[in-house]
C-alpha positions as CSV (number, residue, x, y, z in Angstrom):
1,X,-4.7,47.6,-25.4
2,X,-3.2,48.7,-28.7
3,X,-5.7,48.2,-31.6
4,X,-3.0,46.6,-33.4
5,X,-2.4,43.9,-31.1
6,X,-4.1,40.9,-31.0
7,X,-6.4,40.6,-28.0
8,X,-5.9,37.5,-25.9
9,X,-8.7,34.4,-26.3
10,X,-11.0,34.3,-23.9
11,X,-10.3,30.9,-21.8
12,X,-13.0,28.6,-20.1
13,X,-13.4,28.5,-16.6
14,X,-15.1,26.6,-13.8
15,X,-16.4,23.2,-14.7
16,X,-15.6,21.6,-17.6
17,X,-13.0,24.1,-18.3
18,X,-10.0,22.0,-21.2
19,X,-7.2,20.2,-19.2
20,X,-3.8,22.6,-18.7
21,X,-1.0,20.1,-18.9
22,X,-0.1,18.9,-22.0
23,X,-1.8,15.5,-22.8
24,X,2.0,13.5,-22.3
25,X,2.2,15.2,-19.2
26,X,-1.1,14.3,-18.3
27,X,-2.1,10.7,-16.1
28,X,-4.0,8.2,-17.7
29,X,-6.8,8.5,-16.0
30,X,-7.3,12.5,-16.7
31,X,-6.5,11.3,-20.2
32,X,-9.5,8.9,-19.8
33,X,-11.8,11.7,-17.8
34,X,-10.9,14.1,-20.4
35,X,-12.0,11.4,-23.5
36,X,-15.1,10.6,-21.8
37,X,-16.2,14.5,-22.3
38,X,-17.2,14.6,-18.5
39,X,-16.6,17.2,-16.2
40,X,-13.9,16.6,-13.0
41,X,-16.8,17.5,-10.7
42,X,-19.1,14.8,-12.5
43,X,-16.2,12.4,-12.1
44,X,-16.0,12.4,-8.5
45,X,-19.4,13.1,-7.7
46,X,-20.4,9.5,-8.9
47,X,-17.3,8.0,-7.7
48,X,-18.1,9.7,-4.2
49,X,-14.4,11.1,-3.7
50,X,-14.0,15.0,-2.9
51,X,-13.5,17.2,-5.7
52,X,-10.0,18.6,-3.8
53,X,-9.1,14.8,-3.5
54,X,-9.5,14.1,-7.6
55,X,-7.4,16.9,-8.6
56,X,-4.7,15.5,-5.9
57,X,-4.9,12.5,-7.8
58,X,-4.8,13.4,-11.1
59,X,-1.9,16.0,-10.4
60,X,0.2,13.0,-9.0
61,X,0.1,14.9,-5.4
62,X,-0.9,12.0,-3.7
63,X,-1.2,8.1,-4.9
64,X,-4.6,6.6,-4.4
65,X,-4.8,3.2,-1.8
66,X,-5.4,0.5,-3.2
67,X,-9.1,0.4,-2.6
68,X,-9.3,3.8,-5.0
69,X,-6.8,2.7,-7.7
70,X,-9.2,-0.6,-7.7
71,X,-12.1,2.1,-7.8
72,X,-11.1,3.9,-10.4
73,X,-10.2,0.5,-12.6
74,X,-13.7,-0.7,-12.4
75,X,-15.1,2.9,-12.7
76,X,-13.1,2.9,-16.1
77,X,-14.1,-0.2,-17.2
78,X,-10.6,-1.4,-17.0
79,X,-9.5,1.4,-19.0
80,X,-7.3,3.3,-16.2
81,X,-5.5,0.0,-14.5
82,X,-4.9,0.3,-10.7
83,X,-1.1,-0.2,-11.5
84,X,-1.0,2.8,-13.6
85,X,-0.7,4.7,-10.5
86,X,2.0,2.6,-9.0
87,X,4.0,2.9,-12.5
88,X,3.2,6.9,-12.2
89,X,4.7,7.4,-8.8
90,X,8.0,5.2,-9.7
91,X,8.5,7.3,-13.1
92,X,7.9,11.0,-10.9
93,X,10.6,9.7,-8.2
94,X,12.8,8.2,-11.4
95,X,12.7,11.9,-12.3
96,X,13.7,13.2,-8.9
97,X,16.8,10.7,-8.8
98,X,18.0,12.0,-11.8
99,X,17.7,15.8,-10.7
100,X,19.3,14.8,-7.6
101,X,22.2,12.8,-9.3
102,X,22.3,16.2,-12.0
103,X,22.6,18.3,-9.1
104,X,25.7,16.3,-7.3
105,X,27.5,16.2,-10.3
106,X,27.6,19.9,-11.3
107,X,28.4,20.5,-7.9
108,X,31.5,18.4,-7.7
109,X,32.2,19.7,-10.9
110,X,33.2,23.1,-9.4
């Protein structure tokens, strides 16, 4: 590396390690895991759920049953409400509607 160029900042990893998604991008529930100052694997550790399946969650990958959403309510105190998940599924497929209905359009367009 030159000597005048800035060297990149060293990043956490592992455990613990700040969130990567901007916080409006983020769901409310990693906005709620990432106020509490507790680590992901803490999280699901005393919730009992697989690391693998948290992250699934909290990237929107997969919606939780209705039994976890409920979980994660009481876990929260209340904080994280099971329909938060139901409103965060409609939104990403509101998204998808639109990219599809973008996508038609251009293409008649031409």
């Amino acid at each position: 590396m030159d000597s005048e160029r800035e060297k990149p900042k060293a990043t956490r990893k592992g455990p613990g390690r700040p969130p990567t998604r901007a916080l409006e991008d983020q769901s409310p529930f990693e906005r709620w895991i990432t106020a509490s100052g507790r680590t992901k694997e803490e999280i699901s550790a005393e919730m009992g759920w697989s690391l693998r399946s948290l992250y699934r969650v909290l990237s929107g990958t997969i919606t939780p049953s209705l039994a976890h959403a409920v979980q994660v309510e009481n876990f929260t105190g209340g904080a994280v409400l099971a329909s938060s998940f139901l409103a965060q599924r409609l939104v990403k497929k509101a998204k998808l509607i639109r990219l599809i209905i973008k996508a038609r359009a251009g293409g008649e367009a031409e």
